[in-house]
N, CA, C and O atoms as CSV, one atom per row, in Angstrom:
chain,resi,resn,atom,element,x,y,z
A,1,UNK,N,N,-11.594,-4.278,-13.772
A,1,UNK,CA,C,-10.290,-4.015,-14.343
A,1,UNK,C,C,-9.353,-5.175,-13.971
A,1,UNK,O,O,-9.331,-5.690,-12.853
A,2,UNK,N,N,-8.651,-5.507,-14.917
A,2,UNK,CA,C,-8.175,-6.843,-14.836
A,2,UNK,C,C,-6.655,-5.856,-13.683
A,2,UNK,O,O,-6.370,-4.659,-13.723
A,3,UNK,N,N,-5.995,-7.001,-12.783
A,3,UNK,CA,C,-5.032,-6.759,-11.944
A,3,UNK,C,C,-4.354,-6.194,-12.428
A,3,UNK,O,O,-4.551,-4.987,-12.286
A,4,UNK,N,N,-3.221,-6.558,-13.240
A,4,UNK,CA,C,-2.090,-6.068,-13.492
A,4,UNK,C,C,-2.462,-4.552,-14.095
A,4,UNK,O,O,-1.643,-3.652,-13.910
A,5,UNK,N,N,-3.448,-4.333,-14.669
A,5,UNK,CA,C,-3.637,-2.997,-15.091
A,5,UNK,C,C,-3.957,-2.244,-14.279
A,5,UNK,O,O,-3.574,-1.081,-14.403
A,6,UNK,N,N,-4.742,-2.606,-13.192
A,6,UNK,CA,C,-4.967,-2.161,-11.805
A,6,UNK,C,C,-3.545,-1.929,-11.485
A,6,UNK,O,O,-3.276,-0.733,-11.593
A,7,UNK,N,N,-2.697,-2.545,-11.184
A,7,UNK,CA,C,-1.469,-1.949,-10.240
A,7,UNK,C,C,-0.668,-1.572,-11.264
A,7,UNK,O,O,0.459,-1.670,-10.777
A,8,UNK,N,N,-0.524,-1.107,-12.662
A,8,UNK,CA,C,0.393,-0.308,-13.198
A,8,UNK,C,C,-0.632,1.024,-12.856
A,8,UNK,O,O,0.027,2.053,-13.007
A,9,UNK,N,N,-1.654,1.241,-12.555
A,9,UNK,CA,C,-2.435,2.491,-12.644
A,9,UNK,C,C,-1.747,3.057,-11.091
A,9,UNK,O,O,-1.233,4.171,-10.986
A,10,UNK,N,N,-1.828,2.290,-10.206
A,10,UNK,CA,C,-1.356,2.379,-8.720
A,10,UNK,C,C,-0.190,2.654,-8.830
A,10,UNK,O,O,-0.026,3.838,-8.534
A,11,UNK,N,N,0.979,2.027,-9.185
A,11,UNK,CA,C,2.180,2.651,-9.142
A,11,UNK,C,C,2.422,3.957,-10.496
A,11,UNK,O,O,3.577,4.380,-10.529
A,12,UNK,N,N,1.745,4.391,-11.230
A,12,UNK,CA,C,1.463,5.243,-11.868
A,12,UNK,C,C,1.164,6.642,-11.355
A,12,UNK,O,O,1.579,7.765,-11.643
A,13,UNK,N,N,0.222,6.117,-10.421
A,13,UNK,CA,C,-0.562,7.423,-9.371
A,13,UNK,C,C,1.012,7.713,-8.621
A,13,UNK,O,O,1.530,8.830,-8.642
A,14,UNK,N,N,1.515,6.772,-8.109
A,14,UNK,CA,C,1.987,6.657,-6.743
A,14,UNK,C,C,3.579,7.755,-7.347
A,14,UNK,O,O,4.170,8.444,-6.515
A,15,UNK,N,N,3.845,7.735,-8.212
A,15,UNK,CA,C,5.018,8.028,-9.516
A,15,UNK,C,C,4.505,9.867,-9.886
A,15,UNK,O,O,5.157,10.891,-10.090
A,16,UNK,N,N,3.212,9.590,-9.832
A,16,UNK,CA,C,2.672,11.206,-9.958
A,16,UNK,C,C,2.923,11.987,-8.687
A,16,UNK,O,O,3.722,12.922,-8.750
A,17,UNK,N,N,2.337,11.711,-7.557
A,17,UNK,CA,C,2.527,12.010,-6.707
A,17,UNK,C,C,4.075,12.301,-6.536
A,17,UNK,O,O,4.357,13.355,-7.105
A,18,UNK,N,N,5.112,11.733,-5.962
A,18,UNK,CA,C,6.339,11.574,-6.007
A,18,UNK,C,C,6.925,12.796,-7.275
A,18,UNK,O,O,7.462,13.815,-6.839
A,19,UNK,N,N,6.817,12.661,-8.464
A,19,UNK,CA,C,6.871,13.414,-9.054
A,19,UNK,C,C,6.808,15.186,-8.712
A,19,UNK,O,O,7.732,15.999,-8.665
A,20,UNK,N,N,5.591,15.336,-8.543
A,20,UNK,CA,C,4.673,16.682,-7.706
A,20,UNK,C,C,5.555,17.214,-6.715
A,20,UNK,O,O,5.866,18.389,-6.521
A,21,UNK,N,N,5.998,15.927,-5.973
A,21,UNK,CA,C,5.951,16.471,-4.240
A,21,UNK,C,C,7.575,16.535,-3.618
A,21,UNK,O,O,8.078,17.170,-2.691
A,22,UNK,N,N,8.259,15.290,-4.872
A,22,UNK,CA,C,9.495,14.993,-4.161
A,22,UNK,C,C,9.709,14.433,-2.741
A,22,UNK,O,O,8.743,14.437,-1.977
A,23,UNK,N,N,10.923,13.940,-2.316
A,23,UNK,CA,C,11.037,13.156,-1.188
A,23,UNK,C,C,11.384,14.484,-0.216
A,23,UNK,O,O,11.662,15.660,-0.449
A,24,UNK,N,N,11.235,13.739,0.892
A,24,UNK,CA,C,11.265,15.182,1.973
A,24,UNK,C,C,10.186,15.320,3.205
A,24,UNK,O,O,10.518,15.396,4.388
A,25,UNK,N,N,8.447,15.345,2.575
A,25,UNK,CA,C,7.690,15.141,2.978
A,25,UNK,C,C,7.347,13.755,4.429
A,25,UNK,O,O,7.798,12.611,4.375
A,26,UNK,N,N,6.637,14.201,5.361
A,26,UNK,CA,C,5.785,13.551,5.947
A,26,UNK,C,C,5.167,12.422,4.834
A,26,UNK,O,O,4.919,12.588,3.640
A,27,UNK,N,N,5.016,11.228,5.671
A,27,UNK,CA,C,4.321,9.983,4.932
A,27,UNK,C,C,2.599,10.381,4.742
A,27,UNK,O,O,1.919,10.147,3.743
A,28,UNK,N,N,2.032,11.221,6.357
A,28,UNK,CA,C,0.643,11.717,5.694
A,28,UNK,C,C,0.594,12.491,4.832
A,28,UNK,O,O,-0.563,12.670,4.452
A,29,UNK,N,N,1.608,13.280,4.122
A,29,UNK,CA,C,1.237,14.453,2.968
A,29,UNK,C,C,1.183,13.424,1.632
A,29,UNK,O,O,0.554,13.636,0.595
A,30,UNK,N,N,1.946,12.355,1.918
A,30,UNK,CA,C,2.061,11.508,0.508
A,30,UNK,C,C,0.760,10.817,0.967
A,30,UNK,O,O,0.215,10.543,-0.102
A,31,UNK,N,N,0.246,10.539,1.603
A,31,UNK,CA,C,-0.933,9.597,2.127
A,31,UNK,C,C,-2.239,10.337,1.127
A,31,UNK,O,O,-2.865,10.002,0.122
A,32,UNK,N,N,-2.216,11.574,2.099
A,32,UNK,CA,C,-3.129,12.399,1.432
A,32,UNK,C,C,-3.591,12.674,-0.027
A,32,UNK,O,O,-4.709,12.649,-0.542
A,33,UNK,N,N,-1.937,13.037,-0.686
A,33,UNK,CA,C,-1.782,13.097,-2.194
A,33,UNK,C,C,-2.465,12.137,-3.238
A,33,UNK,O,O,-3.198,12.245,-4.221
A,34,UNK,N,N,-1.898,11.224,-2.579
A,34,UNK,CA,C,-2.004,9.987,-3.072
A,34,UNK,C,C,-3.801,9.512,-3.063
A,34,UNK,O,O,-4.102,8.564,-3.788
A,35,UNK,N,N,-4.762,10.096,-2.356
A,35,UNK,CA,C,-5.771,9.709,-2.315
A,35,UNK,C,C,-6.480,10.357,-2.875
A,35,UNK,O,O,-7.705,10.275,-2.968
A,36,UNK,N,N,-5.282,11.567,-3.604
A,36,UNK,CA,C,-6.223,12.344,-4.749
A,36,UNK,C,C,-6.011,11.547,-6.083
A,36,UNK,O,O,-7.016,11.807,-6.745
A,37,UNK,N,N,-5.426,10.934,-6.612
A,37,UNK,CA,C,-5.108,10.479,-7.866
A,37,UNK,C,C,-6.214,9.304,-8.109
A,37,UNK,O,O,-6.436,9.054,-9.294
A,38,UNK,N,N,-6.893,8.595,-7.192
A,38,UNK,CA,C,-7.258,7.107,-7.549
A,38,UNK,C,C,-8.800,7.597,-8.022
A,38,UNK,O,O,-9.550,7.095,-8.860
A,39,UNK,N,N,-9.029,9.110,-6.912
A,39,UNK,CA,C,-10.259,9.935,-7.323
A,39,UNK,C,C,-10.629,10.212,-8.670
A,39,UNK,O,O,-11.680,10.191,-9.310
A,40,UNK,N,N,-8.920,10.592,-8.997
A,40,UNK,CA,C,-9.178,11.647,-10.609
A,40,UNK,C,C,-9.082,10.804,-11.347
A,40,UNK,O,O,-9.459,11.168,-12.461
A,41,UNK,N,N,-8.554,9.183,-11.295
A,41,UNK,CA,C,-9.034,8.249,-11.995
A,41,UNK,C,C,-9.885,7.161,-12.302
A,41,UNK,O,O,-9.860,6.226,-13.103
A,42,UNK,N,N,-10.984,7.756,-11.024
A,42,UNK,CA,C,-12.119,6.406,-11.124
A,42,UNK,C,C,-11.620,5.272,-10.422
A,42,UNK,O,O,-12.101,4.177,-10.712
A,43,UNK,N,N,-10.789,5.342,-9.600
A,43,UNK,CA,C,-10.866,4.241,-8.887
A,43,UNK,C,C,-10.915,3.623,-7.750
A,43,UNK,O,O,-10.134,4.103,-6.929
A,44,UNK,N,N,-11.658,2.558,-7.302
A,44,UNK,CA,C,-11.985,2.696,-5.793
A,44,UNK,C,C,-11.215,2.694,-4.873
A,44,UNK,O,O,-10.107,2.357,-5.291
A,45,UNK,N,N,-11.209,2.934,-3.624
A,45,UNK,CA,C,-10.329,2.855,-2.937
A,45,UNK,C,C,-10.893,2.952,-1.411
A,45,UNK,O,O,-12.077,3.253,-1.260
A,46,UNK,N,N,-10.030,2.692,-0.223
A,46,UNK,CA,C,-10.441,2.717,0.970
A,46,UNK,C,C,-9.191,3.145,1.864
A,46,UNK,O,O,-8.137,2.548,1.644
A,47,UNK,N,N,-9.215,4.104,2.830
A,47,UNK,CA,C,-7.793,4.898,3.669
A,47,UNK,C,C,-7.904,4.276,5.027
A,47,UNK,O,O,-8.938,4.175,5.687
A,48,UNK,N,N,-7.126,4.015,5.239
A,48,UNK,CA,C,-7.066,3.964,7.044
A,48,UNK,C,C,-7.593,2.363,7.042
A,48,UNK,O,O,-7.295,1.900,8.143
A,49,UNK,N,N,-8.103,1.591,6.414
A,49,UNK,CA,C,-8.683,0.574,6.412
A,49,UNK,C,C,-8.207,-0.783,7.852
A,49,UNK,O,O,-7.367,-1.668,7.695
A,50,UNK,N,N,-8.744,-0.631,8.690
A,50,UNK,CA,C,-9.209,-1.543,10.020
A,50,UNK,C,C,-8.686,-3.332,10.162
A,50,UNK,O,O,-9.597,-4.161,10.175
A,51,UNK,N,N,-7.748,-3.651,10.227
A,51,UNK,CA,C,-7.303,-5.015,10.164
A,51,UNK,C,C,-7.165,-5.491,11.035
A,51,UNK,O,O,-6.118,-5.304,11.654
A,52,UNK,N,N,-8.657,-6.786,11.771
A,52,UNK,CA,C,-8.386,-7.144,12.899
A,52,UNK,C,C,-7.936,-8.495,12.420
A,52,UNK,O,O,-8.116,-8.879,11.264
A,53,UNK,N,N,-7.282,-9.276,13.455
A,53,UNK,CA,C,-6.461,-10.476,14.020
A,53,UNK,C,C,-7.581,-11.802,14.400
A,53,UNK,O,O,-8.084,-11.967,15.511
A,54,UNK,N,N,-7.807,-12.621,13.261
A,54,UNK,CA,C,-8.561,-13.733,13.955
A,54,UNK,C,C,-7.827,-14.620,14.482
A,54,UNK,O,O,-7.079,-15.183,13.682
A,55,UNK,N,N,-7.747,-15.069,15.922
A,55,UNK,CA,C,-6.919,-15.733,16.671
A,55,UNK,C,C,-8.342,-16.781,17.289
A,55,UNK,O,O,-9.375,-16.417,17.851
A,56,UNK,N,N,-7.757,-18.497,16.818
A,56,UNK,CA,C,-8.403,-19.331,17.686
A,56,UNK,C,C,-10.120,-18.898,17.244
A,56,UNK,O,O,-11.041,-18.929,18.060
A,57,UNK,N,N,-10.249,-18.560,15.996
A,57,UNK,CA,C,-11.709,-18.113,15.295
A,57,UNK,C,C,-12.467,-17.275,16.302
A,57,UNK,O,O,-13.595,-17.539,16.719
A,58,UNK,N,N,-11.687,-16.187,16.664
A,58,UNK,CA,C,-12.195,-14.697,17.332
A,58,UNK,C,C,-10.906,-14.015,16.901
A,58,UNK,O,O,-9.688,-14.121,17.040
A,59,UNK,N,N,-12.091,-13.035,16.127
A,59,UNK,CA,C,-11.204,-11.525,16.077
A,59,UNK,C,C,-11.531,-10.538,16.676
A,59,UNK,O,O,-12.603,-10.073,17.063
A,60,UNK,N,N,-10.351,-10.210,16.728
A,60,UNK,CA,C,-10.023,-9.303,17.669
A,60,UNK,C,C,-8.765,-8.232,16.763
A,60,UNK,O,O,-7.826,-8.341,15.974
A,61,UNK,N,N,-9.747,-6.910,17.741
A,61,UNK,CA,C,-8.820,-5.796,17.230
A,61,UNK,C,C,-7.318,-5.911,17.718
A,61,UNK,O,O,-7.073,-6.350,18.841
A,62,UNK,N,N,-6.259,-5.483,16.800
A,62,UNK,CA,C,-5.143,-5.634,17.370
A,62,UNK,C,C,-4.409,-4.046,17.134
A,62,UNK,O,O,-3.352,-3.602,17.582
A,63,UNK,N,N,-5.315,-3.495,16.351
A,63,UNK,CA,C,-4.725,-1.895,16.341
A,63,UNK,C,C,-4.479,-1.459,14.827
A,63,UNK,O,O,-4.326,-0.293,14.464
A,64,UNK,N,N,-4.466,-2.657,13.945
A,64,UNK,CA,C,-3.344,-2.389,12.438
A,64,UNK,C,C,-4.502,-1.720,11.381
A,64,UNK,O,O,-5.668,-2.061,11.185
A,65,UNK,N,N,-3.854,-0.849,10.905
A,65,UNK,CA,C,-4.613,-0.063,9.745
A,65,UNK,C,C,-3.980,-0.566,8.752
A,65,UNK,O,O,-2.808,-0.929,8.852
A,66,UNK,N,N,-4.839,-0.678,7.399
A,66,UNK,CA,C,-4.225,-0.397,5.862
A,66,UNK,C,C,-4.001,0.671,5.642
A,66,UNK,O,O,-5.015,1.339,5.843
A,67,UNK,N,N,-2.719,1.592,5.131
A,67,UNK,CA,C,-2.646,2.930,4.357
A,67,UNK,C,C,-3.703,2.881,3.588
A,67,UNK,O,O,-4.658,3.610,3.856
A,68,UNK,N,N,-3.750,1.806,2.219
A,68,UNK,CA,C,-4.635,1.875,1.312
A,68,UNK,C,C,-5.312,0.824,0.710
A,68,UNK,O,O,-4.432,0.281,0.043
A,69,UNK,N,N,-6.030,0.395,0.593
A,69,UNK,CA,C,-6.534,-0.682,-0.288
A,69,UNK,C,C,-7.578,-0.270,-1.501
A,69,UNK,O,O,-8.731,0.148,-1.392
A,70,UNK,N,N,-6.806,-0.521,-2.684
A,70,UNK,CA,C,-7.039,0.063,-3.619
A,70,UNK,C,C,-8.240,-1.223,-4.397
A,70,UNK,O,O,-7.928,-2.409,-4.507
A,71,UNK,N,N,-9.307,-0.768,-4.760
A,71,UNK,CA,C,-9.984,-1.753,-5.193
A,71,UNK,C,C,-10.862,-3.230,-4.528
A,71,UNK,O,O,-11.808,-3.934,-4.881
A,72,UNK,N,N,-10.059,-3.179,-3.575
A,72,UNK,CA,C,-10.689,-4.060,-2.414
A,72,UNK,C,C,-9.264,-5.369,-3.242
A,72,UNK,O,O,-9.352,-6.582,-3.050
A,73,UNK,N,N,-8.198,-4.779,-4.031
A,73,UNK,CA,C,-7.625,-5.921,-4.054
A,73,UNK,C,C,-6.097,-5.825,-4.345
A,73,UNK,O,O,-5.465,-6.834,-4.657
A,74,UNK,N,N,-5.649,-4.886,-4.264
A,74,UNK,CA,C,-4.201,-4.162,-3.460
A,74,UNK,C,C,-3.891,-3.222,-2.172
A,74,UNK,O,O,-4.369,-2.153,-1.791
A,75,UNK,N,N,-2.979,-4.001,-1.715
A,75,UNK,CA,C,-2.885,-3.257,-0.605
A,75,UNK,C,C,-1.188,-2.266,-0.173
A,75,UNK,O,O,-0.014,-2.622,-0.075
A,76,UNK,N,N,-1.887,-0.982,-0.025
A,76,UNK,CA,C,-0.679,-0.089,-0.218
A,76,UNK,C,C,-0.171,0.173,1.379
A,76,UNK,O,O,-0.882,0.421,2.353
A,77,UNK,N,N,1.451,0.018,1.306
A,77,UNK,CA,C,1.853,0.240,2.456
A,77,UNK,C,C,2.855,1.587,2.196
A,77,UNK,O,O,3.716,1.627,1.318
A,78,UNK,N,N,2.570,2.616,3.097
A,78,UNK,CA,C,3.131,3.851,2.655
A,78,UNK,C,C,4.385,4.347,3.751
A,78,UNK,O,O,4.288,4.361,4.978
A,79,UNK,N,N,5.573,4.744,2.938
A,79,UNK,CA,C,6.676,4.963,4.374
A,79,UNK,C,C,7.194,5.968,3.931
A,79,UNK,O,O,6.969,6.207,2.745
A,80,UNK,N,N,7.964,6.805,4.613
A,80,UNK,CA,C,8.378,8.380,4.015
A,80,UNK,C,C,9.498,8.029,5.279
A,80,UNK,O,O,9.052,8.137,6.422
A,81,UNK,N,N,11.170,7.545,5.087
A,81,UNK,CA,C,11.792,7.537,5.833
A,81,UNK,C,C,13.289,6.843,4.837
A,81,UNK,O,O,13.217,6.131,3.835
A,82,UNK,N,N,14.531,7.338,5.521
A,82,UNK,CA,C,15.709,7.118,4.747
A,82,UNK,C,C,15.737,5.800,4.478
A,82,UNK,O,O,15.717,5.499,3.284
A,83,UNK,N,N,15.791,4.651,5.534
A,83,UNK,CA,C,15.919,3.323,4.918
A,83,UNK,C,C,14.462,2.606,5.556
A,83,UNK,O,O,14.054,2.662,6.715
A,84,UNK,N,N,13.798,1.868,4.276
A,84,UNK,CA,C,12.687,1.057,4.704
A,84,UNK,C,C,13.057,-0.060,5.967
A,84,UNK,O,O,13.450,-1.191,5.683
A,85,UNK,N,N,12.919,0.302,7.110
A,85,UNK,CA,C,13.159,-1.782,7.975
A,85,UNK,C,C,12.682,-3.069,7.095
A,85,UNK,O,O,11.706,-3.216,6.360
A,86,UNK,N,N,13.533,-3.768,7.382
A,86,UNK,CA,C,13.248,-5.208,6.807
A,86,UNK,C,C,11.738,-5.580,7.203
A,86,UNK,O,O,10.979,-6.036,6.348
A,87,UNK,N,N,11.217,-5.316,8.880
A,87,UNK,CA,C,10.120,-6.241,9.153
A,87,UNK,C,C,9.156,-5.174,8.077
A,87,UNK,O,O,8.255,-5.910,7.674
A,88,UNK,N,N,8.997,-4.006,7.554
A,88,UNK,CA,C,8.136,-3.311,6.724
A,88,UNK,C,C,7.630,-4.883,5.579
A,88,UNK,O,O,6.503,-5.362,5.706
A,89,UNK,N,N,8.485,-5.385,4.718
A,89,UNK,CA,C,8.404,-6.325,4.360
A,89,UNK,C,C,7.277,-7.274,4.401
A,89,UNK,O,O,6.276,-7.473,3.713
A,90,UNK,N,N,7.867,-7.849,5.582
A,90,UNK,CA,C,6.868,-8.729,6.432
A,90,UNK,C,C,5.439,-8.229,7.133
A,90,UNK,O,O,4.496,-9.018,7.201
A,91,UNK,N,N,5.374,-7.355,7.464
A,91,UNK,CA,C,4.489,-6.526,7.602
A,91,UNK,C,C,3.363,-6.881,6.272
A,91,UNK,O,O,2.516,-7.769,6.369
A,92,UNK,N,N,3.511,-6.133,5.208
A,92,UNK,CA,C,2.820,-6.317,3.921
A,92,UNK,C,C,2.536,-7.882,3.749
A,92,UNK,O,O,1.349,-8.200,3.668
A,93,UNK,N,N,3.649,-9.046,3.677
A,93,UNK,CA,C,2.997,-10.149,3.387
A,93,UNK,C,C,1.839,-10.680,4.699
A,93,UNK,O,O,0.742,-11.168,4.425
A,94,UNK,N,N,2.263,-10.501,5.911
A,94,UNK,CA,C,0.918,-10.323,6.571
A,94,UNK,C,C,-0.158,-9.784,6.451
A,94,UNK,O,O,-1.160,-10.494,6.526
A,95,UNK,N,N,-0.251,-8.805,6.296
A,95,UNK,CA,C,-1.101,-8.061,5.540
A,95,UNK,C,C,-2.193,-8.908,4.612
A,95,UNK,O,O,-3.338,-9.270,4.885
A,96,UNK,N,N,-1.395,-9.083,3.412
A,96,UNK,CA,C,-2.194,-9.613,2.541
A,96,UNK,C,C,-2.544,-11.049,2.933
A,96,UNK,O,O,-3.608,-11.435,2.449
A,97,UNK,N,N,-1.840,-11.997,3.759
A,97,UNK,CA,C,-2.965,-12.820,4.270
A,97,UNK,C,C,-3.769,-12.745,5.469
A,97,UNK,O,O,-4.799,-13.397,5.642
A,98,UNK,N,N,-3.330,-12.033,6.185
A,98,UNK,CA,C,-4.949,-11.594,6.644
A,98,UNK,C,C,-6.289,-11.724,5.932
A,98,UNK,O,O,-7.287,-12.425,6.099
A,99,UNK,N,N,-5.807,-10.475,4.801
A,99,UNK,CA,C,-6.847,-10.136,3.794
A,99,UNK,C,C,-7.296,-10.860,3.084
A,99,UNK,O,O,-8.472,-10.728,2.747
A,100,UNK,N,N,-6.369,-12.073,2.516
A,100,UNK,CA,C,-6.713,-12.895,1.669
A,100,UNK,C,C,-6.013,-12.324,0.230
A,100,UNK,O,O,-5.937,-12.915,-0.848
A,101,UNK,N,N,-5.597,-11.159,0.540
A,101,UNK,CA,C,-5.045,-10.740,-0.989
A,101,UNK,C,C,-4.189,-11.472,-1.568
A,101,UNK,O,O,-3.830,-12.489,-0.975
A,102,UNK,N,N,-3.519,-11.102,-3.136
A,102,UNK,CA,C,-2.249,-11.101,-3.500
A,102,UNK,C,C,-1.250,-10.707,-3.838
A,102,UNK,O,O,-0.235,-11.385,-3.996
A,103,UNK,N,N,-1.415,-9.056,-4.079
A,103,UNK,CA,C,-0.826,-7.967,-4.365
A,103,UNK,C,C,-0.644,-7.081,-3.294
A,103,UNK,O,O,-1.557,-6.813,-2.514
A,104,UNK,N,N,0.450,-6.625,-3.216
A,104,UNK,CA,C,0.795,-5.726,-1.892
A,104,UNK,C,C,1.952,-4.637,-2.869
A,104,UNK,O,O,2.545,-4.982,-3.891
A,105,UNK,N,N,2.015,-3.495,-2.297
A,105,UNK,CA,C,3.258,-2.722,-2.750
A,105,UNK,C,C,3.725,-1.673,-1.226
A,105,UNK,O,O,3.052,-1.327,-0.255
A,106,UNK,N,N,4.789,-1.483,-1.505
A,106,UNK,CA,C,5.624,-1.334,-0.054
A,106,UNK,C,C,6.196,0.001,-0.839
A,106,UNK,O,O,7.040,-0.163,-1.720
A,107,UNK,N,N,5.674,1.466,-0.474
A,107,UNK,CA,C,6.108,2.206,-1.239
A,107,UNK,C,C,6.897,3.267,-0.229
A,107,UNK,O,O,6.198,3.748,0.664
A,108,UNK,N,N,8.199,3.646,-0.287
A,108,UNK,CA,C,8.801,4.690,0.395
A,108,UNK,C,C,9.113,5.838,-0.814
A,108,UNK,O,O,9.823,5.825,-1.819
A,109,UNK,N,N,8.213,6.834,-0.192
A,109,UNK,CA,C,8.519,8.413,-0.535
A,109,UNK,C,C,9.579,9.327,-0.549
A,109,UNK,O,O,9.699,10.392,-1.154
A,110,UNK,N,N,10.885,8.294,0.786
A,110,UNK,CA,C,11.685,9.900,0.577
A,110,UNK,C,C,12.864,8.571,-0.917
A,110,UNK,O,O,13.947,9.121,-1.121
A,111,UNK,N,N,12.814,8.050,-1.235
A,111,UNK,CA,C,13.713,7.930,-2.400
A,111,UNK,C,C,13.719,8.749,-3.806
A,111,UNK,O,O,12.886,8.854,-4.705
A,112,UNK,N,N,14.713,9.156,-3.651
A,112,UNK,CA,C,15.106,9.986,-5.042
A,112,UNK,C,C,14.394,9.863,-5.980
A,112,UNK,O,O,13.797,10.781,-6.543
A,113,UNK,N,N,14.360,8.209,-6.386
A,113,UNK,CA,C,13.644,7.763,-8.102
A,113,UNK,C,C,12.692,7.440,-6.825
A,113,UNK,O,O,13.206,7.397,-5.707
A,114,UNK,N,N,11.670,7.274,-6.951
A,114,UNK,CA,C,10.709,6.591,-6.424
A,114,UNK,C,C,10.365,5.220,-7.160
A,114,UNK,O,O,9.422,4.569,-6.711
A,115,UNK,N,N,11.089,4.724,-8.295
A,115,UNK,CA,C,11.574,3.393,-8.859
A,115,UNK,C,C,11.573,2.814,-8.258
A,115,UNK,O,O,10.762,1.904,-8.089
A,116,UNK,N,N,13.548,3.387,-6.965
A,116,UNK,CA,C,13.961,2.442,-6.333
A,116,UNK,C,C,13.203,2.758,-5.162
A,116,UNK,O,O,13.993,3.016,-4.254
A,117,UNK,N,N,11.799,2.867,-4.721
A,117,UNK,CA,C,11.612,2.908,-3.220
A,117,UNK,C,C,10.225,2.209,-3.549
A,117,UNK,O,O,9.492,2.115,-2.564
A,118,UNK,N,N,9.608,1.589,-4.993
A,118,UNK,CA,C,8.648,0.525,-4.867
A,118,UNK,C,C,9.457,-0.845,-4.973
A,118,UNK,O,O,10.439,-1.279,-5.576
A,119,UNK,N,N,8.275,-1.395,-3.832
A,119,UNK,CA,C,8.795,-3.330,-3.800
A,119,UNK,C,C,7.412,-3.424,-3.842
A,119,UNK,O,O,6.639,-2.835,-3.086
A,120,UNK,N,N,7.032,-4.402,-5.012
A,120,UNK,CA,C,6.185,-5.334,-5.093
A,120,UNK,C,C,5.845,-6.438,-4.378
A,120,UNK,O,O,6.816,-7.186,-4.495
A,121,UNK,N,N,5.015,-6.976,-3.697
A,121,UNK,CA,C,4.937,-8.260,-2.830
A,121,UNK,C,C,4.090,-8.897,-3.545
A,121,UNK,O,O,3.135,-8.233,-3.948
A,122,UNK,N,N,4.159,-10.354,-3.928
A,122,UNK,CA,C,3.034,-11.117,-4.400
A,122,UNK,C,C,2.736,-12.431,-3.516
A,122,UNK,O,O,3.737,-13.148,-3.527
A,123,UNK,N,N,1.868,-12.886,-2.885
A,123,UNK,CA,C,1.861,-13.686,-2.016
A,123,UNK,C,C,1.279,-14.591,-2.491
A,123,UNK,O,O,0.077,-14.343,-2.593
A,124,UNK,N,N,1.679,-15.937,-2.981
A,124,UNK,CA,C,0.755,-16.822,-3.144
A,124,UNK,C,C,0.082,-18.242,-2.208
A,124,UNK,O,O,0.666,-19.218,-1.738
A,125,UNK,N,N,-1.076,-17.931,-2.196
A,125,UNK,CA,C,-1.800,-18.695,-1.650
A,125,UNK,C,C,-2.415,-19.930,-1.881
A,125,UNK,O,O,-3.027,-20.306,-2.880
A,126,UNK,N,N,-2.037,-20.855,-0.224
A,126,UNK,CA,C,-2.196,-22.392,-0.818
A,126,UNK,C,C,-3.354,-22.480,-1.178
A,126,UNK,O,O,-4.160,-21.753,-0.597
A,127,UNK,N,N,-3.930,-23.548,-2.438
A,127,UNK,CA,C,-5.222,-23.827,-2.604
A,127,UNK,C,C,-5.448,-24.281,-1.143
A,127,UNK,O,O,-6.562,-24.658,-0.779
């Protein structure tokens, strides 16, 4: 599935959910939710996903989970709280180079529209 159709399906799911559940909720009830939709649409996905730290070409665990990585090529960062922190942000573009990705989405649950509580991250990487 070409990307961009990949992540309108992701923020699609993510819009259903939200929809369903409204803001209010714990970030694991949206976690959870949310890992029903990618099911009912065929698409892959991975929870809790393990991000160690290669420092000086040894990695090493440093503790950091993915909420989600959808496809092996978005990576979902999930927050259920009044105002997102700035380092959340930064967080995600780390993230995706770790991973090597380029797509990241930074999604907070308790916003009203859940519109305004997706940020897109696109990271581009030097050749």
């Amino acid at each position: 599935m070409e990307l961009d159709l990949l992540a309108e399906q992701v923020v699609g799911a993510c819009i259903e959910v939200h929809r369903h559940l409204g803001p209010g909720l714990l970030e694991s009830a949206y976690e959870e939710c949310l890992c029903h939709e990618p099911r009912l649409r065929g698409i892959p996905f991975q929870r809790q996903v393990p991000l160690p730290v290669t420092y000086k070409s040894v990695r090493l665990d440093a503790g950091y989970r993915l909420d989600l990585v959808v496809d092996s090529r978005i990576i979902l960062e999930l927050k259920a709280c009044d105002t997102v922190p700035r380092v959340a942000r930064a967080q995600v573009i780390s993230y995706l180079r770790l991973m090597g990705l380029t797509l990241g989405y930074l999604i907070n649950f308790h916003a009203y529209r859940l519109t305004e509580g997706i940020q897109r991250i696109v990271l581009n990487h030097p050749d």
